[in-house]
C-alpha positions as CSV (number, residue, x, y, z in Angstrom):
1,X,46.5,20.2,-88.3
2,X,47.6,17.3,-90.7
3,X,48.3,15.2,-88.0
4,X,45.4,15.8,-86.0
5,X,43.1,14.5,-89.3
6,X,45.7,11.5,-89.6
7,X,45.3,10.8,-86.0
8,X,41.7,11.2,-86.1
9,X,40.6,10.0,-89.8
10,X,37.9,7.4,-88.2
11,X,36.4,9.9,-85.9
12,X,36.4,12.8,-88.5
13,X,35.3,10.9,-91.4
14,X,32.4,9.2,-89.8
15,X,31.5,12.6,-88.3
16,X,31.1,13.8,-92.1
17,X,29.6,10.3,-92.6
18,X,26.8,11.4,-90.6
19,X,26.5,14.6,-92.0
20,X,26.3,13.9,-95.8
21,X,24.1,11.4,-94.8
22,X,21.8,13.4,-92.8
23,X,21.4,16.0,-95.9
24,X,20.9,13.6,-98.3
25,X,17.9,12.2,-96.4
26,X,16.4,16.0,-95.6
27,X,16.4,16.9,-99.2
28,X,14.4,13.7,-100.1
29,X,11.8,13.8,-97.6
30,X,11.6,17.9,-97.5
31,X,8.2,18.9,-98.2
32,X,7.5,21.2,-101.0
33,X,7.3,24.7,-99.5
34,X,5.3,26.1,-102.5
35,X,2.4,23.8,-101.8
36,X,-0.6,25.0,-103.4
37,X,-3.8,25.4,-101.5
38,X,-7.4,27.0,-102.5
39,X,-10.3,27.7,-100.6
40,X,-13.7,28.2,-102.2
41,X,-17.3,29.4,-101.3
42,X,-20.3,28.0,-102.4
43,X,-21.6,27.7,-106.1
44,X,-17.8,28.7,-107.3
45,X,-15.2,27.5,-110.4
46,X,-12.0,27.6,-108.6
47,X,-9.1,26.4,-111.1
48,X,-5.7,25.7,-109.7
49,X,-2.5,24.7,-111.8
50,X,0.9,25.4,-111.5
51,X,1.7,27.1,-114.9
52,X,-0.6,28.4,-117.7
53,X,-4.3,27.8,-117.4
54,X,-6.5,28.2,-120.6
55,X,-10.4,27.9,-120.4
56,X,-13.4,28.3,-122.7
57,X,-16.5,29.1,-121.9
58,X,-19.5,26.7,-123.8
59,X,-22.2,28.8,-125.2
């Protein structure tokens, strides 16, 4: 199997070339798959965030 690699480092290694490189550039330009999205009806408050949310109420 040693051999084989040896006899084969330029085809192997640019094959995992390729690879690594292909990963690297899917986790950049991966989209966020816990996207946030709100639909709302007429006359509504919607609030959205993404951690705690605290609101008052003027009198």
């Amino acid at each position: 199997m040693y051999e084989w690699i040896i006899d084969n480092k330029e085809w192997v290694f640019s094959g995992f070339g390729v690879t690594i490189s292909l990963c690297v550039l899917g986790a950049v330009f991966r989209k966020k798959a816990n996207a946030m999205s709100q639909k709302s009806g007429k006359n509504s408050v919607n609030i959205q965030a993404g951690g705690d949310v605290s609101y008052k109420v003027k009198k």
